[in-house]
N, C-alpha and C positions, 0 to 999 in steps of 0.2 A: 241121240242115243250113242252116238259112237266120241263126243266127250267126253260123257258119263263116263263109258268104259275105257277111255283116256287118262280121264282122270282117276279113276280104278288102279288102273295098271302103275300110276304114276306113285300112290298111295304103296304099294306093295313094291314096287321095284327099291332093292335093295341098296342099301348105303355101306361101304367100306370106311370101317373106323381100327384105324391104326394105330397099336401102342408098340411102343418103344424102350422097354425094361432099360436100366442104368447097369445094368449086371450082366446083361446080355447083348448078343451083337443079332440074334435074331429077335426080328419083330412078326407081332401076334396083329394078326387080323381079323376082325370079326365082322361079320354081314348083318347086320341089321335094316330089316324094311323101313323106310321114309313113314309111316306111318308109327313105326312103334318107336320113333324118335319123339315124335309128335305126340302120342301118349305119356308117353317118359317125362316131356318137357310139362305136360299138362298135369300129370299127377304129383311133380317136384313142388310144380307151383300153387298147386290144392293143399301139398303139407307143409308148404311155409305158412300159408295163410293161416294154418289149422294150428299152426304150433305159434306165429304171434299172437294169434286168437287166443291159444290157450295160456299164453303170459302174459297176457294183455287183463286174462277175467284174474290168472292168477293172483298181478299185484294187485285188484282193485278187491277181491277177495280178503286178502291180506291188511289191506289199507280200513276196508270195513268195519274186520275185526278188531284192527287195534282201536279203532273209534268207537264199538262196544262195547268192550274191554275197557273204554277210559270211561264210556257212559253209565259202565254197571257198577264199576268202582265211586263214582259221583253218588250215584242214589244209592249206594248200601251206605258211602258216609253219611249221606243227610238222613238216609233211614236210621243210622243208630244214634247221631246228635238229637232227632227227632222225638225217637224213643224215649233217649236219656229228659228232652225237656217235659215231654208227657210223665215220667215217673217223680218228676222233681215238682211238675204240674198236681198232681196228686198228693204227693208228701203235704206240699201246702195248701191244699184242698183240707186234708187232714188237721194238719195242724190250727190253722184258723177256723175250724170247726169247733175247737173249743171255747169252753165260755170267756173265762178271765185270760190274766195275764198270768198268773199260777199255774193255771193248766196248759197252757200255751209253752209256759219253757220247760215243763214236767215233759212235755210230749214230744219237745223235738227230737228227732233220732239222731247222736253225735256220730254216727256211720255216714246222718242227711245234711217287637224283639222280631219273636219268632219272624229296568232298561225293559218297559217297555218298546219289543223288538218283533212281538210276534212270535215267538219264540223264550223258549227259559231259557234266563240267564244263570250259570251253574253259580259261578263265581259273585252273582254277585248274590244268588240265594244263600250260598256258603255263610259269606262274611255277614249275613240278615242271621243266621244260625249260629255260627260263631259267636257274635255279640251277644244273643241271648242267652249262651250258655254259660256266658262269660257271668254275666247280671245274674243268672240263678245263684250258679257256683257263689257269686260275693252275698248274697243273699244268705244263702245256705253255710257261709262261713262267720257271719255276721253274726243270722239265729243261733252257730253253736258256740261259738263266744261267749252269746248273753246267756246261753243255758250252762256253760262250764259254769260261770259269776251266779247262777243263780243255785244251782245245786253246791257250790263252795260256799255260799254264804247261811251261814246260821239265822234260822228262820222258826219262831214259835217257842212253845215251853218242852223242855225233858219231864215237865211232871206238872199237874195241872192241882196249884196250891196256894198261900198263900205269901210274898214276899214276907220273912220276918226280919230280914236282916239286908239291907240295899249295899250297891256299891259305892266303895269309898271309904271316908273316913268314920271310926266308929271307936269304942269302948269294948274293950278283948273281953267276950262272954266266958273267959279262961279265965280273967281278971289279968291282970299285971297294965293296967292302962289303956291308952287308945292305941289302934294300930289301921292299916288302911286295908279294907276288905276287901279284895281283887276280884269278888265276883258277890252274887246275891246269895241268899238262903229261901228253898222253897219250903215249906212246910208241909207235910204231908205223910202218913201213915210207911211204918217199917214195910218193907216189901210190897211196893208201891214200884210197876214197871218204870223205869225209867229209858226215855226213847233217844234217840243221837237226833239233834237238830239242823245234821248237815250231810249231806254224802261224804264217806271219807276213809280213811283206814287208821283203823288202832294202832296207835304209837305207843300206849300203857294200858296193863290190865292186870294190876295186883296191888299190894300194899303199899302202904305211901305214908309212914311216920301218923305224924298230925292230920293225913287228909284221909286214912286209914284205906278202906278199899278204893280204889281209884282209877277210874277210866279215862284216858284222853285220846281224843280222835283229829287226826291233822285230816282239814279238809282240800287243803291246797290254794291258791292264791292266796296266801300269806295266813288264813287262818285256822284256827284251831281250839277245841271246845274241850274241859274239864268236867268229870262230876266227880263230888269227893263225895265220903262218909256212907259207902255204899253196904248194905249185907250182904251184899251177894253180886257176882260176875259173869255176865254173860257172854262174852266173848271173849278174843284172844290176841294177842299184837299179830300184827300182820294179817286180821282179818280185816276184807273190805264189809262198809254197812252204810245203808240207805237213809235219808232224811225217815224219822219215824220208827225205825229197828229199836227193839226192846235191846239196850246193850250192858242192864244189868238192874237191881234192884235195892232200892231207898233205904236207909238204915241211918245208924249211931255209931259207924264205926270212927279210930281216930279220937280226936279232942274234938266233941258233941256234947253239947245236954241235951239234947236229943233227937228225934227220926227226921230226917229234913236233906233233901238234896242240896250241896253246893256246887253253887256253877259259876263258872267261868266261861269269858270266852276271850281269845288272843288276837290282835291282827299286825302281822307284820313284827310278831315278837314281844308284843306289848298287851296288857292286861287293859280290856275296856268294856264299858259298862253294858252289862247284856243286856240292861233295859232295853233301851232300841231296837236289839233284835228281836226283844218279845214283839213290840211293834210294828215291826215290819208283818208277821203274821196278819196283827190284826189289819192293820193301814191294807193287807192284798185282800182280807175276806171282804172289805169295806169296799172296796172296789169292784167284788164282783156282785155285790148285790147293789 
């Protein structure tokens, strides 16, 4: 018992702790018990712990997030490459839905693959996603190549009738001798629609001498389509018109003997024979049946 209250007293008996200002020549003394040194020193050492503690969760906090931050940045790229190959997945879902080859390039849209560690590997699912996008995208660059060349190309009849007059060399129905026919003669009733056999935009749309009313349509990659001897005009230079567009109607206008479309068609600057391209029509409907 009498320790205890030794060691009591020993706890409480005061400590003198002397400071000594640099400004002053009197010094300040203060009395603090042995015990509340001992607190002091205890509590100093509870808020150092507490404060490397709390730098300690700090950086690993910090450290966490930026490794979130890089993981949530990873999956919203492969979620939008992903998306992008599912909609481009679809496009040609769409498009190979169709029957033939005709409707297949009618339909493409010109706006229109996929270390084990136990773990995903970001980098290398990337460049598995990259690659694939890369193959659509040439894909999708390819299909709109073949459909620019297929909407450019003159395809079928402007009027459904009878050749009376072929390309090439021939005997001038005006008389004065032969001369070489740059395009055919379709035969067929005055006012008789006549349709454009190519996507393209009107470069002429009025009178024309000898070819009298006169439509020509540039369809681009070097070609370009004629109708002469027209009665009448349905459109206007600088309007764009689609394979099939009524772009004006059959007549005797011009040096005619009488109702009958002339057609031509140009490539690369040069008059040739649009037999073939009637062909071509029929050669794509032969195909899809």
């Amino acid at each position: 018992m009498y320790k205890v209250k030794s060691f009591i007293k020993k706890l409480f008996t005061p400590v003198s702790i002397m400071m000594v200002p640099h400004d002053s020549k009197r010094t300040i003394n203060i009395k603090v018990p042995t015990i509340g040194i001992g607190i002091s020193i205890l509590l100093w050492m509870v808020g150092s712990l507490f404060v490397v503690s709390f730098a300690i969760d700090a950086f690993e906090y910090k450290r966490m997030k930026t490794a979130m931050n890089y993981y949530s940045a990873q999956f919203t790229e492969m979620r939008s490459t992903m998306t992008m190959l599912k909609q481009a997945e679809m496009q040609f879902k769409g498009i190979l839905s169709r029957g033939g080859k005709k409707e297949i390039l009618e339909n493409i849209d010109p706006k229109t693959v996929y270390a084990d560690t136990g773990s995903i590997d970001m980098e290398e699912l990337k460049e598995q996603l990259r690659k694939s996008a890369e193959s659509v995208a040439s894909i999708k660059e390819y299909l709109k190549g073949q459909r620019d060349i297929y909407v450019s190309t003159p395809s079928g009849w402007p009027v459904s009738g009878a050749i009376t007059s072929p390309f090439g060399e021939r005997e001038s129905p005006m008389g004065g001798g032969a001369q070489f026919h740059t395009g055919i003669d379709i035969s067929v009733p005055t006012g008789t629609p006549v349709k454009a056999t190519a996507e393209g935009i009107i470069s002429f749309a009025g009178w024309s001498a000898g070819s009298g009313n006169l439509v020509v349509v540039e369809h681009g990659l070097g070609y370009a389509t004629a109708y002469a001897h027209n009665s009448s005009i349905a459109v206007k230079i600088g309007q764009r018109v689609k394979r099939g567009e009524i772009i004006s109607h059959s007549g005797s206008t011009g040096n005619s003997t009488g109702p009958h479309v002339h057609y031509e068609v140009w490539q690369q600057g040069k008059a040739v024979n649009p037999k073939s391209f009637l062909e071509v029509a029929s050669n794509v409907s032969k195909e899809k049946r």
